[in-house]
N, C-alpha and C positions, 0 to 999 in steps of 0.2 A: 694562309688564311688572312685575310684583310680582316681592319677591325669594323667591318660593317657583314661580315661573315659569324663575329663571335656569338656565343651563346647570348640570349637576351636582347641579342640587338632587334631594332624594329626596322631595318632596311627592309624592303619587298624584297620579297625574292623575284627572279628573273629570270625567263627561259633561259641563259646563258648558264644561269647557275644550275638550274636544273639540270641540263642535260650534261652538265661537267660532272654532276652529283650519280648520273645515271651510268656514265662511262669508267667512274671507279669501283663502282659494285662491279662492273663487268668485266674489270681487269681483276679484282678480287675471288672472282671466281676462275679464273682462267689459271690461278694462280694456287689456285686449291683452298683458298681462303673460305671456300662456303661448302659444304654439304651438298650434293648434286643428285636429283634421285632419277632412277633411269634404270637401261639393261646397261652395267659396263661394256656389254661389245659391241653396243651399238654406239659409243659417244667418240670424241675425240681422240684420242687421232685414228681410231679404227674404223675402217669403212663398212656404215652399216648394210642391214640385211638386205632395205627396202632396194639399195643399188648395185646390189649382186643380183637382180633377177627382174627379170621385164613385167611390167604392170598389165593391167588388164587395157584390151584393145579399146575404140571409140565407139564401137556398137555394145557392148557389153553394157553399158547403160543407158539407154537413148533419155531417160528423164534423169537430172542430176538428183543426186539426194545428199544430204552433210556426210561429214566423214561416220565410218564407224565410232570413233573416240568421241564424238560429240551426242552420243545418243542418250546423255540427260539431258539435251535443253529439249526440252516439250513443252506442251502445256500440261497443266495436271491440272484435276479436281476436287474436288471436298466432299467423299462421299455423304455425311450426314449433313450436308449443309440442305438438299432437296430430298423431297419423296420418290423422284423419279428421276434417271439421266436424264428423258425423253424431256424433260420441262429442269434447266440443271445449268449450270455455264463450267467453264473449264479456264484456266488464267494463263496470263503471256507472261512469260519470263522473262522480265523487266531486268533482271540483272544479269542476263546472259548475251543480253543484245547493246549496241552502241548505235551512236545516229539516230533519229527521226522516222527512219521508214522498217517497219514488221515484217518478216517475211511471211508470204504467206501460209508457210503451213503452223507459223506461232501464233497468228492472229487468235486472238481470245472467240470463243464460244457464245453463244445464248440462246439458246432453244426451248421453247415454248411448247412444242409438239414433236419433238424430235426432227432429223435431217429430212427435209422432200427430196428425192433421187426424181428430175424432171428429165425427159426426153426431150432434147432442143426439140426436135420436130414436131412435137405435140405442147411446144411453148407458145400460148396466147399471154397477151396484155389486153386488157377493156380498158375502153376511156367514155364514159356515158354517165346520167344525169342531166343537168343542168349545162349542157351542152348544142352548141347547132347540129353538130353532126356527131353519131355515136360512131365511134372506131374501135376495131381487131387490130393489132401489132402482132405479126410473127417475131422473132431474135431476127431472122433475116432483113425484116422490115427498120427495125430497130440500127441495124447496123452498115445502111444507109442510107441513115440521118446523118447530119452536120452533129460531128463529135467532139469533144471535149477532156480534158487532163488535167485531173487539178487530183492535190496532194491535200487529205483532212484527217484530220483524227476521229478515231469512232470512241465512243466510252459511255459502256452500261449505267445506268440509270443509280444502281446500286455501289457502283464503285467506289471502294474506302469507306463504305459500310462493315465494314469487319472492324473497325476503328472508334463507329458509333459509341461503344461500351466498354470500349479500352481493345487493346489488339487480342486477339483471337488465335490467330494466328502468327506465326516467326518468320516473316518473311514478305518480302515488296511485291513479291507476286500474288500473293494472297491476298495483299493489301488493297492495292494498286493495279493489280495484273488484268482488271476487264474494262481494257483501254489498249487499242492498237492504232497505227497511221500506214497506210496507204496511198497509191496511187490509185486514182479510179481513173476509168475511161469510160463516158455516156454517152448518153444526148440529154441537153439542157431539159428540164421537164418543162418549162413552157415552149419549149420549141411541140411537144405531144400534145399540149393545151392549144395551140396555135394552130395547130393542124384540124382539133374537132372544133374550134369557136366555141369560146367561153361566156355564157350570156351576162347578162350585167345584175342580174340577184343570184351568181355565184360568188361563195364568200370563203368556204371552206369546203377543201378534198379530203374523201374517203380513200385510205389507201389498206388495200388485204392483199395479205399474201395465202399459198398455196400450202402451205405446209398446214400439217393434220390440227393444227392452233386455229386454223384462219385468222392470226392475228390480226389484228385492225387497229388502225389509230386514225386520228380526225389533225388534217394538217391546216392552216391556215392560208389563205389562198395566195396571200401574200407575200409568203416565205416559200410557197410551192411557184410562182412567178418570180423569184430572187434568184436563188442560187442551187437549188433542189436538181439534182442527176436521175437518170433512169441509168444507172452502170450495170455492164456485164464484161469489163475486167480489172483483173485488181493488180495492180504492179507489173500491167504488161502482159498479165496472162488471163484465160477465162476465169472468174471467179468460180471457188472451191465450190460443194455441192453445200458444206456446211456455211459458208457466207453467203449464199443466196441463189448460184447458179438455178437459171440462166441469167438473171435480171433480176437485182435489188434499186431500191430507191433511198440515195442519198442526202439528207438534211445536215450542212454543215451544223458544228457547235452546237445541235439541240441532243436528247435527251435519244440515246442508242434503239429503244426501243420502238421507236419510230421509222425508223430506216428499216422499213418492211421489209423481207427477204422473201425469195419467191415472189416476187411480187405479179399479181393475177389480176387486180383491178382495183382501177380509176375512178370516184364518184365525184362530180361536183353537184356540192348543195347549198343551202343558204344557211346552214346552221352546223353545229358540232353535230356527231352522229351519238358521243356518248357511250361507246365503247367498253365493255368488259374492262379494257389493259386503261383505260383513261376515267374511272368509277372506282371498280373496289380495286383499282391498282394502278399504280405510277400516280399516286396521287400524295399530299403531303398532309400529312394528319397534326394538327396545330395542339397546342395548349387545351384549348377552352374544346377539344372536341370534335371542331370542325376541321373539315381537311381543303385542301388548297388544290385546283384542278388547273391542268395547262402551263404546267411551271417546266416551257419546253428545256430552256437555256444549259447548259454544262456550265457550271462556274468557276473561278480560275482554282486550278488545283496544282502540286509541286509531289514529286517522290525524289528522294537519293537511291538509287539505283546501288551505286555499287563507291562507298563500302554499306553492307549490306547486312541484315542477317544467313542470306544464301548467299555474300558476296565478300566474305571478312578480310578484313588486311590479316595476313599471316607473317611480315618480317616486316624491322626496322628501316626506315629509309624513307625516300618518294614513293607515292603513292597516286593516284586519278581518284580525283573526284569526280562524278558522274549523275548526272540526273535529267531527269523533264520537268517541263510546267508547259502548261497548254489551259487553254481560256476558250469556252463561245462565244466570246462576245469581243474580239479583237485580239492582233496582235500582243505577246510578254514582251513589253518593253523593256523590263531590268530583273533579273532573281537576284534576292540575299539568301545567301547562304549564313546562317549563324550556330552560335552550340548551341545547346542543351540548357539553359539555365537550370533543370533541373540533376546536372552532374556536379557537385560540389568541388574543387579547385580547378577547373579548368579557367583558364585564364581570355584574352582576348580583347580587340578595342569591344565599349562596352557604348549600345547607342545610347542617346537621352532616356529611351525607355526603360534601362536595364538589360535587354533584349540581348545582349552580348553578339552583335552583325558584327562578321570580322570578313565581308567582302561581298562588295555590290556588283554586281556582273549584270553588264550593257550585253544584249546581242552584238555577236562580232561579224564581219564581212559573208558569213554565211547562214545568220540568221536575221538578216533585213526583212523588212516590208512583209510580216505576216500577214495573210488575209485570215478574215473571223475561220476558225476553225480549224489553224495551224499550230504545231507546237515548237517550244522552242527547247534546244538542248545546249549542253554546255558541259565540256570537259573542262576541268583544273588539276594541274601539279600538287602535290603540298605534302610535307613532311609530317608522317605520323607522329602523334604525340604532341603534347602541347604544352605551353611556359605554364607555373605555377602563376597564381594571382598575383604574386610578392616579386615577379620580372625576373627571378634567380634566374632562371633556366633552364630548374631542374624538370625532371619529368614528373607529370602527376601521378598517380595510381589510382584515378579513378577510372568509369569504361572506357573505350576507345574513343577519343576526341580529333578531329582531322582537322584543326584549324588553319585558313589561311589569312595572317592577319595582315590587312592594308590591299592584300591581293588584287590585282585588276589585270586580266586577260590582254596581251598585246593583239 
């Protein structure tokens, strides 16, 4: 052990040292030094069961599905949270997943009138109002148009509202969990506006979908001419029936509610339409009374994924740290990570604030150049447990503290 190794010392740690630190726990197990839990005749040096006997053939599943062993990562729901599933959401397990992109069957929920089961073949889109020419889109029509790929985060209107009144719930997915990131594949939605001529006292699109809600929201015509998708797939495949199949409408960075699903039809008008879900709902109810209408934006928000309360550190050593932050209004240029100031002795550089930031993390070579409505992630090493205030370095005993202090990602 060097003396920039010892207890106390403030050297950064270093992938080099990490991974030297990860290779003697695993010679310590090898060595019978840990508790190992399992069928003993399946482990070392016995050859287990799975390679005494031939697996199931290539057609035996023609759709893949996760392993049998993985069948807790779902989403789940909050029965008393709504009066009905049919109008209800369901949350993505944030700390079962790593990277940026949701698979599709974890994407979080939000139903209004429960799931629409649509017949592609009996799938119209309308685009009329305040238009030169009214149009019908079939899915077939739709899907030879000039298409597009772009990666955004979607995130319910309400998310980390469980937090509003203090936590509710024990857990990021409860917390945090009605927030997912995808692939879509469209057509840009002015390229559909381009196609019927848009008159010049259109100002604002009416967008409803199919489903028993007929949801509705009033979009701005300016942000529907920006960056707004007509998609109908999500990560390469057709979207589910529960995200919108055949065709939803994608609004980067604004408020999830909006990204109509099902989507059935196109108005342009010269005004808001004023909408049930944009009135006595998605609206922001102030101090004095009044409530605050059109407050499209998602604003920047942050979770620790894992260590977690469904994600605990269970033994001594290195550990990952793990999280998201995602913003509508542009690229996460830097996340701090910091402790708890509300845990008494954990230790840590401590900012001008108080704030105890024990590590600023730049996006690294694979979280460059976000466009508005990307998120950013970031894994870290870092040794559970943390220095007393007093630099001993001894361990504290207050909750679980994951400090990385000076830490900076190579």
């Amino acid at each position: 052990m060097t003396d920039g190794d010892a207890p106390g010392s403030k050297t950064k740690p270093s992938r080099r040292r990490f991974l030297t630190g990860a290779g003697a726990l695993s010679g310590a197990a090898l060595t019978g030094g840990a508790a190992v839990a399992g069928n003993p005749k399946n482990l070392p040096p016995n050859v287990p069961d799975w390679t005494r006997q031939l697996g199931d053939g290539v057609a035996v599943r023609p759709y893949g599905k996760p392993s049998q062993y993985e069948a807790h990562v779902v989403r789940r729901d909050v029965a008393w949270l709504t009066a009905s599933p049919q109008s209800s959401v369901s949350f993505t397990p944030l700390h079962e997943l790593d990277g940026i992109i949701t698979p599709n069957g974890l994407c979080f929920e939000r139903h209004h009138g429960g799931i629409a089961e649509i017949d592609p073949e009996n799938y119209r889109l309308i685009v009329h109002g305040l238009v030169e020419k009214p149009l019908i889109f079939t899915l077939a029509d739709l899907k030879r148009l000039p298409r597009v790929n772009r990666i955004h985060f979607l995130e319910c209107a309400a998310n980390s509202g469980m937090e509003w009144k203090g936590a509710q719930l024990n857990g990021c997915q409860y917390t945090h969990g009605m927030v997912h990131c995808v692939e879509y594949t469209g057509v840009p939605l002015r390229v559909l506006l381009a196609e019927a001529g848009v008159k010049p006292n259109a100002k604002w699109l009416l967008a409803e979908g199919a489903d028993a809600a007929a949801m509705t929201r009033s979009v701005p015509l300016a942000k529907a001419l920006d960056d707004c998708l007509v998609a109908y797939r999500q990560n390469g495949e057709m979207l589910r029936p529960e995200q919108g199949y055949p065709a939803r409408l994608v609004v980067p960075g604004w408020q999830g509610n909006m990204w109509v699903k099902w989507l059935r039809r196109l108005k342009l008008g010269d005004a808001p339409w004023f909408a049930r879900e944009e009135t006595s709902k998605y609206t922001d109810l102030m101090p004095d009374g009044k409530a605050r209408q059109f407050t499209f934006v998602m604003d920047a928000k942050s979770v620790i994924t894992s260590p977690s309360p469904q994600a605990p550190v269970r033994s001594k050593g290195f550990t990952v740290i793990s999280g998201l932050a995602w913003s509508g209004r542009g690229k996460v240029t830097r996340v701090d990570v910091s402790l708890d100031p509300g845990f008494p002795g954990c230790g840590g550089d401590r900012g001008q604030d108080g704030s105890g930031v024990i590590a600023q993390m730049a996006p690294g070579s694979a979280q460059q150049d976000q466009p508005r409505g990307r998120p950013h992630i970031h894994h870290s090493p870092a040794e559970v447990g943390c220095a007393s205030s007093s630099g001993s370095g001894k361990r504290c005993k207050s909750p679980p503290c994951i400090p990385i202090v000076d830490f900076k990602p190579s």
